[in-house]
ZANUDREN-134614 format. One record per residue (C-alpha): residue number from 1; residue in three letters; x, y, z. Coordinates in steps of 0.25 Angstrom, whole numbers, plus 5000, padded with zeros to 4 digits. Layout:
BEGIN
i = NUM; aa = ala; X = X; Y = Y; Z = Z
...
This chain:
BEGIN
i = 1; aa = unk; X = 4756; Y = 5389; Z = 4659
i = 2; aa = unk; X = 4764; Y = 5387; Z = 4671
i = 3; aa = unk; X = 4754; Y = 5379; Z = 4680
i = 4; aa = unk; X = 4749; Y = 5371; Z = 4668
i = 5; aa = unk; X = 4766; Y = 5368; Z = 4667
i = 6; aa = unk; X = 4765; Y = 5364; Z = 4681
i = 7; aa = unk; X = 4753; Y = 5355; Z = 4682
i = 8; aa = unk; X = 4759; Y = 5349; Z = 4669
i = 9; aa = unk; X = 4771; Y = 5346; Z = 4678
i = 10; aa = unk; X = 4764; Y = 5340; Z = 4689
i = 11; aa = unk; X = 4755; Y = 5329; Z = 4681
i = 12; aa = unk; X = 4767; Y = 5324; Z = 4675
i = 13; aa = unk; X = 4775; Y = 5323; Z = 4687
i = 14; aa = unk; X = 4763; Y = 5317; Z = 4696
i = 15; aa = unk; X = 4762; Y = 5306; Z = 4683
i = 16; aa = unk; X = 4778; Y = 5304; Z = 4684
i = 17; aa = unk; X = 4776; Y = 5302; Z = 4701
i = 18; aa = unk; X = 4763; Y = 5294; Z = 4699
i = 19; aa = unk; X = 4770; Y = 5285; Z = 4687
i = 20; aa = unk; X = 4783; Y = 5283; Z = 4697
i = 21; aa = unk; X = 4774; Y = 5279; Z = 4708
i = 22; aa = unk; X = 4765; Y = 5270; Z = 4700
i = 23; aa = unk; X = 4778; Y = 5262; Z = 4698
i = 24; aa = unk; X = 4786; Y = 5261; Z = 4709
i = 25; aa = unk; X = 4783; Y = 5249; Z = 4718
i = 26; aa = unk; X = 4791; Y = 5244; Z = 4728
i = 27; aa = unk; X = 4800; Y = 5229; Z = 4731
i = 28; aa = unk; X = 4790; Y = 5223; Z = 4739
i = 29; aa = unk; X = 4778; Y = 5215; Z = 4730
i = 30; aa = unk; X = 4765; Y = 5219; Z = 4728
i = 31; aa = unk; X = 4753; Y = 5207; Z = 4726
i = 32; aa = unk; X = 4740; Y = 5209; Z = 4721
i = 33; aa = unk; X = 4731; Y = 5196; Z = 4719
i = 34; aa = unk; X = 4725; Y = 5192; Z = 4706
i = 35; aa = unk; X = 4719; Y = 5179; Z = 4706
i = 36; aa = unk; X = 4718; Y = 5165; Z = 4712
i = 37; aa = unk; X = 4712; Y = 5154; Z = 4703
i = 38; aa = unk; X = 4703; Y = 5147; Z = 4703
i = 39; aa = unk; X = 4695; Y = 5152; Z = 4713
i = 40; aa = unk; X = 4690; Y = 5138; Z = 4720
i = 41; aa = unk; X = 4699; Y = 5127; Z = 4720
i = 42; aa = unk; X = 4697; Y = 5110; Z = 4722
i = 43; aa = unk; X = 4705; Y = 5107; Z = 4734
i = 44; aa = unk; X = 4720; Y = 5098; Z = 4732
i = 45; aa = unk; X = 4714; Y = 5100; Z = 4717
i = 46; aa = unk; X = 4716; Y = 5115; Z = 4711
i = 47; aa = unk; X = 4728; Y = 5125; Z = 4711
i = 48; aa = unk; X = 4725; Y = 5139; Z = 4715
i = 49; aa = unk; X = 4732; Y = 5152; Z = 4705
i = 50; aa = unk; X = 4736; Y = 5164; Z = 4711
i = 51; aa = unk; X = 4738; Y = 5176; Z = 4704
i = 52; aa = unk; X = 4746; Y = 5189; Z = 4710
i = 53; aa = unk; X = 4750; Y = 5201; Z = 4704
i = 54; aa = unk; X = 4764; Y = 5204; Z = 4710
i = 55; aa = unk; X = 4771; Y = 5218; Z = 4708
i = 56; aa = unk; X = 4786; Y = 5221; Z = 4715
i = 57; aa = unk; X = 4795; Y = 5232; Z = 4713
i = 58; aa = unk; X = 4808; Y = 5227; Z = 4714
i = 59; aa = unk; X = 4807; Y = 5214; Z = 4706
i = 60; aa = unk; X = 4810; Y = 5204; Z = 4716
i = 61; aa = unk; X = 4797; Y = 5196; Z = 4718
i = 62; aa = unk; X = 4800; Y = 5181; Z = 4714
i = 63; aa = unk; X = 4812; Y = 5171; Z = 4717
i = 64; aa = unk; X = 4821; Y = 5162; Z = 4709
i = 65; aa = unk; X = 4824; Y = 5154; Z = 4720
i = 66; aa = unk; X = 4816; Y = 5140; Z = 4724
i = 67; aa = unk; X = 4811; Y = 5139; Z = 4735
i = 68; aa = unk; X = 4809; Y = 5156; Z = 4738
i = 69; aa = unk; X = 4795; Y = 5159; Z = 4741
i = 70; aa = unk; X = 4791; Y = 5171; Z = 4738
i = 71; aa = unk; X = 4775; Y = 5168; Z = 4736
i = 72; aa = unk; X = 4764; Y = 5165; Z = 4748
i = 73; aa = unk; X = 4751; Y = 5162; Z = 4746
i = 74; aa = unk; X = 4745; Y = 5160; Z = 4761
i = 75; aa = unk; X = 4730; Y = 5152; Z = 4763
i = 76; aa = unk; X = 4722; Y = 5162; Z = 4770
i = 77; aa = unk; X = 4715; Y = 5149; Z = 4778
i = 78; aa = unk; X = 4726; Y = 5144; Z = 4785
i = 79; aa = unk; X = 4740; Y = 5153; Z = 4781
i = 80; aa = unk; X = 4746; Y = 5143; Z = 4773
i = 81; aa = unk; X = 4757; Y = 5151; Z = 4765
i = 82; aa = unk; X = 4762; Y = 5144; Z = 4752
i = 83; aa = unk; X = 4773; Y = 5148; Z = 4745
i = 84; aa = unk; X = 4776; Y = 5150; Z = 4731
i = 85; aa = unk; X = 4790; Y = 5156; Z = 4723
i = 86; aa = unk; X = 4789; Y = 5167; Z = 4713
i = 87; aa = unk; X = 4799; Y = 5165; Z = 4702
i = 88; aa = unk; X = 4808; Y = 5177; Z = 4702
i = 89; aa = unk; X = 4801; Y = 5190; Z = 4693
i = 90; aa = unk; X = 4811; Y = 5201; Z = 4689
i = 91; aa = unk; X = 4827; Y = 5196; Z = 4688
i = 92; aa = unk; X = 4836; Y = 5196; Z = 4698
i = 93; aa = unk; X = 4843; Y = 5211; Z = 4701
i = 94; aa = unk; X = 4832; Y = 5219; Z = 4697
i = 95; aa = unk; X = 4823; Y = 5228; Z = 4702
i = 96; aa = unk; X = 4810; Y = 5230; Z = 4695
i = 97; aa = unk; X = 4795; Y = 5231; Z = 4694
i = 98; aa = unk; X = 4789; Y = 5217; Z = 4693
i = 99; aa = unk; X = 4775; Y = 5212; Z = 4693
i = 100; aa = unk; X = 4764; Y = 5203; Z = 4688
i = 101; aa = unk; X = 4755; Y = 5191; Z = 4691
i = 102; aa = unk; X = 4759; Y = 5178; Z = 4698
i = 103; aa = unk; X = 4753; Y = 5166; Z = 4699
i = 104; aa = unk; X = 4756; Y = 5154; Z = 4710
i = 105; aa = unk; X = 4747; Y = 5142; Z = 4709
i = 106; aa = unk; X = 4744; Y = 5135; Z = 4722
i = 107; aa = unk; X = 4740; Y = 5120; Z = 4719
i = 108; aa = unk; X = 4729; Y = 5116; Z = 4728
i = 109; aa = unk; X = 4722; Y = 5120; Z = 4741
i = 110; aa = unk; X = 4714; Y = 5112; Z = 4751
i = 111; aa = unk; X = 4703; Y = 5115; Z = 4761
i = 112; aa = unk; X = 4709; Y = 5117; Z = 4773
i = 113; aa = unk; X = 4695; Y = 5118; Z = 4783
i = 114; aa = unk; X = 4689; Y = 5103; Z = 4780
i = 115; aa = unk; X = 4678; Y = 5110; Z = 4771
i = 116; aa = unk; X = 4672; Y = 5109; Z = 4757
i = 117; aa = unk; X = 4678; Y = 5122; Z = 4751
i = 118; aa = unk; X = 4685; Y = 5133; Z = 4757
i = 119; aa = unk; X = 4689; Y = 5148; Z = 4754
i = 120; aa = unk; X = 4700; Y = 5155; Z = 4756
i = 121; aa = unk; X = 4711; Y = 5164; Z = 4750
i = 122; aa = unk; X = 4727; Y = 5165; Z = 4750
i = 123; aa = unk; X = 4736; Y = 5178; Z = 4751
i = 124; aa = unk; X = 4746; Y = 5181; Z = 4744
i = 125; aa = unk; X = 4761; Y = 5188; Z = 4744
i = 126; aa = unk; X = 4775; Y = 5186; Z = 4739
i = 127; aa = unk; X = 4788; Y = 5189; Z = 4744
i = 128; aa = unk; X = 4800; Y = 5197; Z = 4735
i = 129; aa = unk; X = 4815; Y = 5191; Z = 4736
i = 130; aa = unk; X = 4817; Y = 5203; Z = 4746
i = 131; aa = unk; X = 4805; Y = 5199; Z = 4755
i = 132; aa = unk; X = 4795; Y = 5208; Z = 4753
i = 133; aa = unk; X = 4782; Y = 5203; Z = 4755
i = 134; aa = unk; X = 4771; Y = 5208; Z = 4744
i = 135; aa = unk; X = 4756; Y = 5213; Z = 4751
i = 136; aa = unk; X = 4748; Y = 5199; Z = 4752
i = 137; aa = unk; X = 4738; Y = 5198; Z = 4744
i = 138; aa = unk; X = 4725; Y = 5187; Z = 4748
i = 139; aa = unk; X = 4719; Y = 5180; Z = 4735
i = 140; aa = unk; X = 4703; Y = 5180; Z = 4732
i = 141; aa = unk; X = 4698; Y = 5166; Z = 4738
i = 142; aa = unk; X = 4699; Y = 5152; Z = 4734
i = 143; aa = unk; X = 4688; Y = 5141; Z = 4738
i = 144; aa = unk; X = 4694; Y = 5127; Z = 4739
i = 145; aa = unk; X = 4682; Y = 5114; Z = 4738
i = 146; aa = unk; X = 4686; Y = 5100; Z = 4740
């Protein structure tokens, strides 16, 4: 009786700890990528769509302010970064648990090496108000035709 008591008591407590845990993440921001559509895009002519899924422990990704850029997309052919603004996700003071997926629509690309099409990718990351920087995540590739 007493061991079935006692093995009784450690499954809940190792659901209770793996719960906790299962929870808990910390302030700097986690990216996973999803998507970039569509696949092969007309140069000057077609916008690209990426999509992210985004996760932060202390609610501070994104940023009312104009002009704060807080999320880089860098061309893997030639390490040009552009920068775009996450509006601010979770009000200002607190401290929670945010995420979800989100989209930022580049509006064209070019062929950058003189040829008829080229393939490539883009990595990802953002920035919190405090600074921290997320894990970089690098997108499936794109193939841009004249």
């Amino acid at each position: 009786m007493i061991m079935k008591s006692l093995s009784a008591l450690f499954f809940v407590s190792l659901a209770i700890v793996s719960c906790k845990k299962a929870e808990e993440i910390g302030p700097i921001p986690e990216i996973e990528f999803i998507s970039v559509t569509p696949g092969n895009v007309q140069e000057y002519a077609d916008s690209l769509v990426f999509t992210i899924k985004y996760r932060d422990g202390d609610g501070d990704l994104g940023e009312n302010t104009s002009g704060a850029d807080n999320f880089f997309l860098a061309d893997s052919r030639n390490n040009v970064i552009y920068k775009f603004r996450i509006p601010q996700l979770a009000p200002d003071n607190s401290s929670i648990i945010i995420e979800g997926n989100l989209n930022v629509t580049l509006a064209n690309t070019a062929i950058i090496d003189g040829s008829a099409s080229q393939t490539f990718s883009y990595s990802i990351y953002v920035k919190d108000r405090a600074g921290n920087q997320s894990n970089t995540v690098v997108t499936s590739p794109v193939t841009v035709t004249q």
